[in-house]
N, C-alpha and C positions, 0 to 999 in steps of 0.2 A: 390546725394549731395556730395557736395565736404568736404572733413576732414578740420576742420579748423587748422591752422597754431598755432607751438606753440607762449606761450606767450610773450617768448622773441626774438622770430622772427616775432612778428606783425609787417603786411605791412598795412599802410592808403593809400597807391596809389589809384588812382583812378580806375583802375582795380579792383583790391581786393574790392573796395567797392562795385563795380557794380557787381562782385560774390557773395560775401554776401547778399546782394538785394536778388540777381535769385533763391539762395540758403531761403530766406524768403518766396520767392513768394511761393516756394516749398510748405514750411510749412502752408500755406495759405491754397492752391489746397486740401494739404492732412485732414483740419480741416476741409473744408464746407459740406462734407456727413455729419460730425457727426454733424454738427449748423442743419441739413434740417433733421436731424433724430429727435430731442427736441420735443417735443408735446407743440401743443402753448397755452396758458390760459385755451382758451374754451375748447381744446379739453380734458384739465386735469379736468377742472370742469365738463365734459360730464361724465367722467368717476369714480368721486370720487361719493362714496355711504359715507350712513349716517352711520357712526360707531354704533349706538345706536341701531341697525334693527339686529332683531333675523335670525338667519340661512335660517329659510322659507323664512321669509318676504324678506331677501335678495335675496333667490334664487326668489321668484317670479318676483320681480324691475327687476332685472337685465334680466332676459327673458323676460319681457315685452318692458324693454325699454332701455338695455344697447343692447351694439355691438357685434357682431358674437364670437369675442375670451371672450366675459364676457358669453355669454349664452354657448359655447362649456365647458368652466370651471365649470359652473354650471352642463351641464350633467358629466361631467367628475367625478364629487361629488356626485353624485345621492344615491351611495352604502351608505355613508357615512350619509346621510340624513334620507336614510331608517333603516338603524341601528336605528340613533340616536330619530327620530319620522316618523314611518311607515305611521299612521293615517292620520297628517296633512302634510306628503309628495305625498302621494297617493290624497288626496282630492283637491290641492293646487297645487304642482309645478309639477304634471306627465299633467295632462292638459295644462298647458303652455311649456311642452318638449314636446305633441304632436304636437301644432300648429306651434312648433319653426321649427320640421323637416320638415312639409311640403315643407318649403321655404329654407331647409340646404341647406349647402354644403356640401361636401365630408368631408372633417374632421369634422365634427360635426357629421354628419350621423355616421361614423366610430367608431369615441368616445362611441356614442349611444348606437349600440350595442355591444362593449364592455363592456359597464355599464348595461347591461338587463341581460350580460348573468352573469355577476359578483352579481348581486341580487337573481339570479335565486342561483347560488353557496352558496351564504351567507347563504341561505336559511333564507332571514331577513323576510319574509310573508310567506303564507302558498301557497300550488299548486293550491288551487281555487282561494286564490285571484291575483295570479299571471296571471293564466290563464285569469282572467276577464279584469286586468288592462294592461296587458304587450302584450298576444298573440295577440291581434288585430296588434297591430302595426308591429311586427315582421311580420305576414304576409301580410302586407299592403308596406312594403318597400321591398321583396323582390324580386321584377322584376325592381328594380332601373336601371335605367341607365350606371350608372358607375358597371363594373365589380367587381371591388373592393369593391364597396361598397354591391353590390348583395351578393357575396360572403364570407361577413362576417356577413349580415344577417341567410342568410342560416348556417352560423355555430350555429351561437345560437339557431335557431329553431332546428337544429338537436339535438344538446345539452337535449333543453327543449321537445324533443319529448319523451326522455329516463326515465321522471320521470310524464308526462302525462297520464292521466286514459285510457283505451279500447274509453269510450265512447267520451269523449272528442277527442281521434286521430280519431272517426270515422265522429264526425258531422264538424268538427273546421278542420283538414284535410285533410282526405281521401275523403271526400264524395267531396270540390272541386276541389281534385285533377283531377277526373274525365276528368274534362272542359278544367283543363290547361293542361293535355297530351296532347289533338286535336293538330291535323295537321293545325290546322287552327289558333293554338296562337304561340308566336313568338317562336325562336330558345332559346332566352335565359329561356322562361318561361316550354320548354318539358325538356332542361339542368336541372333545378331546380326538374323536376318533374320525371326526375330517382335519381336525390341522395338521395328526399325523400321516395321512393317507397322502395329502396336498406335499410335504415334504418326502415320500418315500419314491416316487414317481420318479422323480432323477437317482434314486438310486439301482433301480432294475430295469432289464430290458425291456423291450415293448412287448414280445411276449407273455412274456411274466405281468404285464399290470394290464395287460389283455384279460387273461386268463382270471388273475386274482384280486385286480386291484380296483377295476373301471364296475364290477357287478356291486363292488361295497358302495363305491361312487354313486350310481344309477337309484341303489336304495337310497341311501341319504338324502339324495334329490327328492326323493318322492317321499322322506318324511313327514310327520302328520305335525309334526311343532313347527312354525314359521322361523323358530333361530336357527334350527340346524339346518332348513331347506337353504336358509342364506346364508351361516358359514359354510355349507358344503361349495354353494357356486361362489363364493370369495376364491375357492381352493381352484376352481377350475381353471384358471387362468395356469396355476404352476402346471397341474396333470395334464393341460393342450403342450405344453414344451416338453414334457417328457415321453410324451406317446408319438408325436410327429404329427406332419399335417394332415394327411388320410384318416388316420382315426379322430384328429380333432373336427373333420366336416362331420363325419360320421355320427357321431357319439357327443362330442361338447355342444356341438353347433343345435342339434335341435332340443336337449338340454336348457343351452340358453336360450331358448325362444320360449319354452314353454315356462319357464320361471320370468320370463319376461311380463307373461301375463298370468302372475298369480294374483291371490289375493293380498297378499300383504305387502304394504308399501316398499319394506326393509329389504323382502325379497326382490323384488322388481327392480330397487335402485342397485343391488350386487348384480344382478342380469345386466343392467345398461353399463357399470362401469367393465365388468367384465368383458363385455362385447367391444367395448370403445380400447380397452387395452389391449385384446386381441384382432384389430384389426388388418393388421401386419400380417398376419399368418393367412388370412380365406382372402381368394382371388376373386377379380372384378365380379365374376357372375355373381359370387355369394355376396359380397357388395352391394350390388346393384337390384339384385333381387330380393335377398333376404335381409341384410341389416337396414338399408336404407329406408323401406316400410316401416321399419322397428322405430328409427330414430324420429322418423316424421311423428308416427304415434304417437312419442316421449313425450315432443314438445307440443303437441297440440292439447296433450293431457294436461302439462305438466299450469298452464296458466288456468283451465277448465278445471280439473276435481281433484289431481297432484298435486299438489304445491312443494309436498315431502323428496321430490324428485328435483325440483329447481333448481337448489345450489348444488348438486352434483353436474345436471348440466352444465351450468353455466360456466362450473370450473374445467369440466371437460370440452366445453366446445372448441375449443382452437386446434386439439388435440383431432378432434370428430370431423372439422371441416379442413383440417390438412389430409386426412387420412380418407375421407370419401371425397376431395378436389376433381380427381380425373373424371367421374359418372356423375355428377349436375350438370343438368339442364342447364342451361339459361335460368329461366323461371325458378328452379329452385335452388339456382346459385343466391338471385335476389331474393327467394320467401329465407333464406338462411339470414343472410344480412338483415333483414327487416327484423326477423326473432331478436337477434341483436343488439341490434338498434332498440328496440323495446325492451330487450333486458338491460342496457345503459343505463337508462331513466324508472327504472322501475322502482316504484316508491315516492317519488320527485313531485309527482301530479297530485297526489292525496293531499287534502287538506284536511285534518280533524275537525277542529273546530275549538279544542281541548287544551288546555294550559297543559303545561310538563307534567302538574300534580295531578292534574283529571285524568291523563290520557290511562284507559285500560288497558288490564295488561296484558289481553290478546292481541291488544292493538300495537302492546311494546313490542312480544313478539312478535307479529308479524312487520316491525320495521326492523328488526334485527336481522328477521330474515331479509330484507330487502337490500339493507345495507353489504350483509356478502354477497347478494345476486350482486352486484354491482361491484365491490371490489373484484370478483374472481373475474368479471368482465374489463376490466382496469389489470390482471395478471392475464389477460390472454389479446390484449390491444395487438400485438406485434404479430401474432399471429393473425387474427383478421386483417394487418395490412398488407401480408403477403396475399390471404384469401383473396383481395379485391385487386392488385396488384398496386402497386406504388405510385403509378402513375395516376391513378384514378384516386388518389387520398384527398384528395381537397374536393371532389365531386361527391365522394360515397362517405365520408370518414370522419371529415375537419371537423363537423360541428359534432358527432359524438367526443371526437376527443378534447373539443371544448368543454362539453357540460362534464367529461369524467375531472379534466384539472381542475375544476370550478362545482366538482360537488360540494355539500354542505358537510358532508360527513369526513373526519379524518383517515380514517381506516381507507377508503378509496383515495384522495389524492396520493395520500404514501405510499398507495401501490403503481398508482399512476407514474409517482417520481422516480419509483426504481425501475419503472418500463423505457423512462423517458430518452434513454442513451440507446436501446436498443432500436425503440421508434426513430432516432435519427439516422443511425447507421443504414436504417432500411428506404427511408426516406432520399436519403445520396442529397442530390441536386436541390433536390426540394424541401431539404431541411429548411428556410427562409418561412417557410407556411408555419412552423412552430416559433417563431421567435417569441412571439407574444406571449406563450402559454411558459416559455421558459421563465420569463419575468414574473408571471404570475404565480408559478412555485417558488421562486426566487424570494416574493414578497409576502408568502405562507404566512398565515398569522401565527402556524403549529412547525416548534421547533424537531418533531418527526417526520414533518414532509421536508424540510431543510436537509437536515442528515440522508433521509434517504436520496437527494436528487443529490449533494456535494461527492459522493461517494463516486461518480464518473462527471464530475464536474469538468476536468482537463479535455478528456476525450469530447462531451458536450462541445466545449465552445471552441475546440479547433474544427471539428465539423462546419460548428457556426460561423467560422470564421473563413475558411476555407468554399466556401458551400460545400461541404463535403467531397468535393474531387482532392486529388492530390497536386494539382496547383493552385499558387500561394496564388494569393489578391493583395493587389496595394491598397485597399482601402480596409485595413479589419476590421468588419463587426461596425462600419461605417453607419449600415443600414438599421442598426441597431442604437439608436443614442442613447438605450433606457437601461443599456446594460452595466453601467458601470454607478449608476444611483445604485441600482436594485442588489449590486455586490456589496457595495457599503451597508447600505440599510440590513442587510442580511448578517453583516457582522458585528454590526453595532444590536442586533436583537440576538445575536446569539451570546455581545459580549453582557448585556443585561441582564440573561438568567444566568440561572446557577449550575444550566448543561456544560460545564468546561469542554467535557470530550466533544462537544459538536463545535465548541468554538476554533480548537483545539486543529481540529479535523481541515475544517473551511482556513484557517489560516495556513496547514500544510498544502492546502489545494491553490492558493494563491499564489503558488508559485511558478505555474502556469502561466499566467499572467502577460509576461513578457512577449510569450510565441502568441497572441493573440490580440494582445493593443499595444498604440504606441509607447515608447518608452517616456514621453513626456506627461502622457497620462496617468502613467504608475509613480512618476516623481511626484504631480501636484494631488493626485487623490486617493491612492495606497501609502506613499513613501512616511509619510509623516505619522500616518497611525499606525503603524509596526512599531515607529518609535516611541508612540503614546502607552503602546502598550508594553514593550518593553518595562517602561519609567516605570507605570502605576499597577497593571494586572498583578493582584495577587497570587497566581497558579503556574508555580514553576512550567509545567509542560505547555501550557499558553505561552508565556514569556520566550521559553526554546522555538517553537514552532514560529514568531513573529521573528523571534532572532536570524531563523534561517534561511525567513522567504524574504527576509530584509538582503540578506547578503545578497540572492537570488536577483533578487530586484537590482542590486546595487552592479552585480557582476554584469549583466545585460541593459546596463544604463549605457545611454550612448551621446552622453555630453559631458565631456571634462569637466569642467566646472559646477554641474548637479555631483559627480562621484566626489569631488573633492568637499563639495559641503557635507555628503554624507558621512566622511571618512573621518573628517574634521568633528561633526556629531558624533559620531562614535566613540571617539578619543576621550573628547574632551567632556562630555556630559556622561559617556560610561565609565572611561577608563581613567579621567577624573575627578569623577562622582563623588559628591559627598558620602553618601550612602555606599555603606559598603555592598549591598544587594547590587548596585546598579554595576559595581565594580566586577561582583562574580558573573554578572551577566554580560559583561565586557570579555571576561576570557571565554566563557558558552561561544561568542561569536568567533573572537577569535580562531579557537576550532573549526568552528563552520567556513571562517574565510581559509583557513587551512586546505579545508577539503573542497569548498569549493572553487578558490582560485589557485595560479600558478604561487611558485614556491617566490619569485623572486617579487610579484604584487606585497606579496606576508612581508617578506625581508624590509621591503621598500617602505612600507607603512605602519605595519601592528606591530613587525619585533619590537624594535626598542620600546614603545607601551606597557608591552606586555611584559617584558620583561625587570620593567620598573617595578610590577607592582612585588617583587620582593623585599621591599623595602614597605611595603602597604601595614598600616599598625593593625590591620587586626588579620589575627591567625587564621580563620577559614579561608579568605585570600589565599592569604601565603600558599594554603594547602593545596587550593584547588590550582592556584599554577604551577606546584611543585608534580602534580599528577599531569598538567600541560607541556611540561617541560622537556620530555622525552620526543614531543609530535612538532617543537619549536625548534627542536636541532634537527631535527629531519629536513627542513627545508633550508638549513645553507651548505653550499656547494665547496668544496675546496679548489683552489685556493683565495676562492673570488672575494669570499665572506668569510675570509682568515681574521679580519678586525670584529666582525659580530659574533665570532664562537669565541674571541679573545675575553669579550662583554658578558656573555655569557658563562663563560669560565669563570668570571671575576665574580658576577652575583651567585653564584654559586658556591662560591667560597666564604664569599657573606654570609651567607643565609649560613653554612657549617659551624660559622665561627661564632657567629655573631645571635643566631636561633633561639628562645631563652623557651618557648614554647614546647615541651615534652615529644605532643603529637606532630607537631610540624616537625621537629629534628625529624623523630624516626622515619618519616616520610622523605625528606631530605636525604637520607642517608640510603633509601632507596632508590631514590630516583638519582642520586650520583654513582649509584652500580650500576643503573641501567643505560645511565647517561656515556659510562666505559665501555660497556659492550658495546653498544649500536659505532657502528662502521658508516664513515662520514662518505657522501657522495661525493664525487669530483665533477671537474666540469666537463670532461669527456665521457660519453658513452659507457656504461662498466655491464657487464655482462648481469651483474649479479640484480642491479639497479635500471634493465633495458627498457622494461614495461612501464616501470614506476617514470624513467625518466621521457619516457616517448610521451606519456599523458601528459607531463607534465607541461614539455615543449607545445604537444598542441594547443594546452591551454594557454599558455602564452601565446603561442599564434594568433587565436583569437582576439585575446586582450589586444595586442596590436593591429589585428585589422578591424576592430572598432574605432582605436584612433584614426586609423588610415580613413577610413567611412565619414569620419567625421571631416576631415580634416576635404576628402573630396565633395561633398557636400556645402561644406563652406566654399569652396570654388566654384560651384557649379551654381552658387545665390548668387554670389559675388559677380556670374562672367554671366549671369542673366539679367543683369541689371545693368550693364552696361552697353552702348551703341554699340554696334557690327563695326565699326574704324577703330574707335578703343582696343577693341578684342583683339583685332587684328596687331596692332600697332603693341599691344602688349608681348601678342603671340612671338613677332618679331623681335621683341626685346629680350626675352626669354630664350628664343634661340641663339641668338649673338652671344650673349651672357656667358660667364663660366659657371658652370654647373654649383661649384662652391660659392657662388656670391647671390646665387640665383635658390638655394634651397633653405627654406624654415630650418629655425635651430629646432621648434620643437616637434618637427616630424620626422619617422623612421624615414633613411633614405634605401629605398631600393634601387635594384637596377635588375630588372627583369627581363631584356635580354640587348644586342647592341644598341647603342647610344643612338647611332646616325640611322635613324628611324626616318619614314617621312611625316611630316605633321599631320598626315590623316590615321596614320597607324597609331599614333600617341592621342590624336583624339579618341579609336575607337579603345584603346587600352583604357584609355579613364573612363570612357562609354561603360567597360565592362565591368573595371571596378566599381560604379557608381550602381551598376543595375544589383551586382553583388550587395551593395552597400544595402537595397532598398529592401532586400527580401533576407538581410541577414536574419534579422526579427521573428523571421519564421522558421529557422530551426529551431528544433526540436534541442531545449534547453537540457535534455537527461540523455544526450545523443550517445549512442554505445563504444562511442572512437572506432568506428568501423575504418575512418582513412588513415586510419595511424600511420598505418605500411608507406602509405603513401609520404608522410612527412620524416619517416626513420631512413628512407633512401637518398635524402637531400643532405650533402656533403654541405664540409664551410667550404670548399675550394669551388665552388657552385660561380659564389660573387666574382672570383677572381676570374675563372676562365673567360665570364660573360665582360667583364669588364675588360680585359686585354683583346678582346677580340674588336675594340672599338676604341681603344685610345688613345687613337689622335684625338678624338671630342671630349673625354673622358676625362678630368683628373684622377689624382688621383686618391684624394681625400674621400670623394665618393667610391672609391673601388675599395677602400681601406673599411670605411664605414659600411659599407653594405654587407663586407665578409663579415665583420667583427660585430654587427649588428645582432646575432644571439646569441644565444645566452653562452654559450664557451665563453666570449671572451667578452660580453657588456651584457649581464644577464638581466640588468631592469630599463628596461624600456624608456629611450629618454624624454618622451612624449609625454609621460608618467607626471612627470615635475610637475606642481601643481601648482597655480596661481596664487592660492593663501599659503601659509607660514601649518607644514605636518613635516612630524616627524619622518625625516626619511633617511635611509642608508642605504646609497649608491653603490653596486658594483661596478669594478672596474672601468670600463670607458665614460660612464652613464653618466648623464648630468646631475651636477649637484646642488643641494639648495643655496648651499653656503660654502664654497671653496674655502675660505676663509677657517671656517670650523675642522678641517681636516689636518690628522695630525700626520705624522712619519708615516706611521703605518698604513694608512689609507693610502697613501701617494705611491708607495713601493711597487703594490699590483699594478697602478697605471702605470707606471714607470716602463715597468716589466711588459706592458703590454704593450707599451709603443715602442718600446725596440723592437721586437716581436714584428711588427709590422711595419715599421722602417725598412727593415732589415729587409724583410719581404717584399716589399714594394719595389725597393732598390733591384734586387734580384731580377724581378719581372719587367723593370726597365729596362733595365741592361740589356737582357733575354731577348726584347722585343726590337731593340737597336742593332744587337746585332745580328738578327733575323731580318731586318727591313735591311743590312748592308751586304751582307753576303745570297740573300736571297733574288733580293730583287735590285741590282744595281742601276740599272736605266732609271728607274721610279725614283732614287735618293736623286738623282742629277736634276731629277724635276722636283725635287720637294726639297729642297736644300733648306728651306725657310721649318718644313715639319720638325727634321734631323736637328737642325740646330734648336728650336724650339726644345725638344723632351732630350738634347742631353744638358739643356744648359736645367731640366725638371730635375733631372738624374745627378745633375750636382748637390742643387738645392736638396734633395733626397741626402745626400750622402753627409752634410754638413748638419742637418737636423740628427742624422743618426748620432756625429758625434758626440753634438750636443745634449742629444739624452745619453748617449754612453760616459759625460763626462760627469 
């Protein structure tokens, strides 16, 4: 059709108008199929039924007197009918679906029995009435005509043979099986009468298919048509499990040898596979004597005048050389390998001569066969590297499984890649021999070998990284420098097509990442393209997936200052984003820092963010954090975060009041009933809350032995770089010191057990936390809190005892701060504070960005908390005074200087309490 002209270049020449015309006629030509498609009066009257007519009565009309697609619809309903009335389905409309199918077609037949065997399923009647009303029919259609049709009969008879009585399979179908074996009924009805024989074998005793079932067998075999000689030994494999092992030497075993050597190829390759799947069952003799001859045969044929036989081996050989292992020679352990080896490459060495369009197409086919020899040899790798043993894989192996990752053909490396995790596993130690071939799937130019090797990507490269023992290595994937190009380039090609799901995929699998390289390497060469792709990716589940290997990344970052730039990005470029997209994928994260960090990291950082964007002018926002909002009060504690649920109370009230948007109210208005129900956690232990809050605690744990790691780490640069007199002369200084003049504001103080340590104990206590520090990196980021137990047995009165046990050294601001150090009574970590300017909100003891900024209500809980511990402290001085006076009287005569010391503490203790009580 020609474009019409525009409006203010209309031509009426008489050209133009006879275009126009041509251009109608057009539209004419293209509407008359649909006019001759319309059903005309009668034929709509033919087919409207009376609305008023019950489901029966309809189904019977319409099989009696409606059209071929009204009666197929009706059996199509059949299940449905017998659900709903079995009684007057059965008496009623199974007799007009039997006379219908006399006269089917193919789709109607089809439907049929799909619908026999769907009732047989439903189990909507019982087995005898089934048998009485169904099985006739089933076996009355199955020598039909159409294949198709044949052979979906025989599905559901085989089906319904599996829950048929002894007596029933003997009168109803064994006993005419008899007649349809004969040589003298057709091909398709002796076909029929091995897949039943093959299934009825597990139904009767060994006598019984001694007797009547193995003589029908014996004929079939020795049929004069080559399809039935090879469906009958397909069947043999089921009748050796049902007769036992004595009658399968007997009887199956030289069976299979002699169809091994027939004449037709079809037949021969049912003989090998059969014998290769019953190998399990015949004992070394028969092994070694009888199949082993057979197999050599195969292959010596199969490159000589078989070829039709080749991709069966090939698929079977890992199968054939596990199961004949124990009886090779030497020699013919190697002529196996060598086959092998030869099937690898098979196809590789040919050169046509022939452009794409020349090449014949004998020639196509036989490289299509060549290319499955070779995949199926690429799906049996791990099994040949058991055959040769593992140790031997770089002597016997390395270069086949070079040329298999570096075939030219797709179909093989993609099978390669989905071997490649099992290949390592088996490998252990010597996974190191594959590094290079990883990268080379790694850098697939086919986004199908991608996907299939990311699919055990994690498992991969902790192997790699690990050398596959279960001790960690300080140096990850050191010996590897190719592997973190080859990650990138791998997602910048999967972010270039249009496979989302594989991009999708590879960016879930990156979250691995941490347990396998350092965390400074996921900052400068991961950290920044999560964020890119965040911004720009058009594909919601891309964007989630970058969103949550982001958090992932960020949660096992292990330098303050990288998490605070990220945190600070997040804020401010998503959660102050122009773009409101960028905003909903601000609360996406959200969630994710939810679930994957501690409650009081959220508290400390995202809530108030997130909580702002209630005020955000556009409604899907609103919505989507109105649906957030029930997962953002879960994580404050009472009474710690009495000022953030205050916050939250109040935007919540906004948004009721203030909401002009129809679907955001109604949403609102739900999530403030659900905001009622939900039962606020406190900061003690609650039974209801124990698991929820053990995980929680550990994950805070962690968050603060990351800073602790850091923070000895920085020590450990610092005290390496200075002279052995320095050290000392520090070490010195440090001891004399009081503990409170001597400790970082921004590090947790512990006290892990007495103070008056000698200085070699306190050196190997940092020994040990620093060697912790070096291989944190290598837990297992998805760990199952298998030590939970371990951290829900640890009391707050833990700090106190360890500390009074040593407090002549001790003040007691460190005794104060080590108790009150979780989360009960200072639940965000004060090491948290961050160097730039983020939103944060302090619990209780924690440091604050901005004292300043705090109103009444924020002060009350510290308030409350340092009496609390005043109070206490006092108590335990006392405690300890007058235990050191009445206990040990000689010792105060000699410590007069101590005694005086910790009561003139005990005063000062006493005049601070007033002080906050006043």
């Amino acid at each position: 059709m020609h474009p019409p002209p525009p409006a203010a270049a209309m031509d009426f020449s008489q050209n133009c108008l006879f275009g126009y015309m041509e251009d109608l006629q057009e539209l004419t030509i293209i509407e008359r199929p649909v006019r001759r498609s319309l059903k005309t009066p009668e034929e709509i009257e033919r087919l409207t039924v009376d609305e008023d007519l019950s489901d029966i009565e309809r189904a019977v009309y319409l099989l009696s007197a409606g059209q071929d697609i009204q009666g197929t619809s009706v059996i199509a309903n059949l299940p449905f009918l017998m659900r709903q009335n079995p009684t007057e389905t059965l008496r009623r409309v199974l007799p007009k679906v039997r006379e219908a199918l006399h006269v089917a077609g193919v789709e109607m037949q089809l439907t049929a029995a799909v619908s026999f065997l769907t009732i047989l399923q439903d189990e909507s009647v019982s087995i005898h009435a089934y048998t009485h009303s169904f099985l006739q029919v089933i076996l009355l259609h199955l020598e039909h005509r159409d294949t198709g049709v044949s052979n979906a009969w025989l599905e559901t008879l085989l089906s319904v043979i599996e829950v048929l009585p002894k007596e029933t399979l003997r009168h109803e179908i064994l006993n005419p099986l008899v007649s349809k074996a004969q040589l003298s009924q057709t091909v398709q009805s002796r076909l029929v009468s091995c897949k039943i024989l093959g299934k009825l074998t597990n139904k009767f005793d060994a006598h019984t298919i001694k007797r009547e079932i193995l003589p029908l067998v014996k004929s079939l075999c020795q049929d004069v048509e080559y399809e039935v000689r090879s469906c009958m030994c397909r069947q043999l494999e089921n009748i050796a499990q049902g007769i036992g092992t004595e009658l399968t030497k007997s009887v199956v075993l030289p069976e299979l040898i002699e169809l091994s050597r027939d004449e037709g190829s079809s037949v021969r390759l049912a003989a090998f596979e059969t014998l290769v799947n019953l190998l399990d069952t015949f004992d070394t003799d028969d092994r070694s004597q009888t199949i082993l001859p057979l197999v050599k045969s195969f292959c010596e044929k199969s490159f000589k005048a078989d070829e039709s036989i080749l991709i069966s081996l090939s698929f079977h050989l890992g199968k054939l050389c596990h199961g004949l292992y124990g009886i090779f020679t030497p020699d013919q352990h190697l002529r196996f390998l060598e086959f092998y080896k030869k099937l690898c490459t098979l196809g590789l060495q040919q050169e046509n001569g022939h452009s794409e369009n020349q090449i014949p197409p004998q020639i196509l086919e036989q490289e299509k066969k060549y290319i499955s020899v070779r995949k199926n040899c690429a799906y049996n790798f791990p099994a040949m590297i058991v055959f040769v043993d593992p140790k031997n894989f770089h002597l016997e192996l390395y270069s086949t499984f070079f040329c298999l990752c570096h075939d030219p053909e797709v179909p093989v490396r993609y099978t390669i890649a989905i071997c490649f995790y099992e290949v390592s596993k088996l490998l252990n130690s010597g996974v190191y021999l594959i590094h290079k071939e990883l990268i080379t799937l790694l850098q697939d130019e086919s986004l199908e070998v991608l996907d299939a090797l990311i699919d055990h990507l994690p498992e991969i490269l902790e192997l790699m990284s690990t050398g596959g023992e279960s001790s960690v290595q300080e140096n990850k994937l050191s010996s590897l420098p190719d592997l973190i190009p080859a990650l990138t380039a791998a997602e910048q090609r999967a972010a270039a097509s249009l496979k989302w799901r594989t991009h999708e995929k590879l960016l879930q699998k990156y979250a691995c990442l941490p347990h396998v390289i350092s965390s400074d390497q996921i900052y400068y060469r991961f950290l920044q393209r999560m964020f890119t792709i965040m911004m720009t990716n058009n594909v919601l589940p891309v964007q989630k997936a970058a969103s949550r290997t982001l958090c992932i990344f960020l949660r096992y970052n292990r330098k303050q200052e990288q998490r605070h730039e990220v945190i600070q990005k997040l804020i401010e470029q998503l959660g102050q984003g122009k773009s409101y997209w960028n905003r909903l994928r601000f609360l996406d994260t959200c969630e994710f820092i939810i679930e994957i960090f501690s409650k009081s990291f959220f508290c400390k950082y995202f809530f108030l963010p997130a909580i702002e964007l209630t005020r955000d002018p556009v409604a899907n926002v609103r919505m989507k954090l109105c649906y957030l909002l029930p997962k953002v009060k879960s994580t404050l504690k009472i009474p710690a975060d009495k000022h953030l649920l205050q916050q939250l109370e109040m935007c919540v009230r906004k948004l009721l009041c203030q909401e002009k948007d129809k679907d955001v109210l109604a949403i609102v208005k739900r999530t403030v009933l659900e905001l009622d129900r939900m039962e606020m956690s406190m900061d003690s232990f609650q039974k209801k809350f124990y698991e929820k809050d053990l995980l929680d605690q550990e994950k805070e744990r962690e968050e603060l032995l990351l800073l602790e790691m850091e923070q000895l780490e920085k020590e450990k640069q610092q005290n390496d770089g200075r002279p052995t007199t320095d050290k000392m002369f520090e070490k010195k200084r440090r001891d004399t010191k009081t503990p409170t003049q001597s400790l970082p504001k921004n590090i947790p103080i512990s006290v892990p057990g007495p103070p008056s340590v000698t200085p070699s104990t306190s050196k190997e206590i940092k020994k040990s936390k620093l060697i912790r520090s070096q291989s944190f990196n290598n837990q297992a980021f998805h760990a199952k809190y298998g030590n939970l137990e371990k951290c829900a047995s640890k009391s707050s009165t833990t700090g106190y005892t360890a500390s009074v046990s040593g407090l002549g050294k001790t003040s007691l601001l460190s005794l104060t701060d080590d108790s009150f150090r979780t989360r009960n009574a200072s639940s965000v970590p004060p090491s948290f504070s961050p160097n730039t300017t983020l939103p944060s909100t302090s619990r209780g003891t924690g440091n604050s960005l901005d004292p300043k900024s705090s109103g009444s209500k924020d002060t009350q809980p510290r308030k409350a908390t340092l009496k609390n511990v005043d109070i206490f402290s006092c108590f335990l001085t006392c405690n300890w005074i007058y235990k050191l006076v009445t206990v040990f009287p000689s010792d105060v005569a000699f410590n007069g200087s101590l005694l005086t010391a910790h009561c003139h503490m005990a005063g000062w203790v006493m005049i601070s309490m007033l002080v906050v009580l006043l």
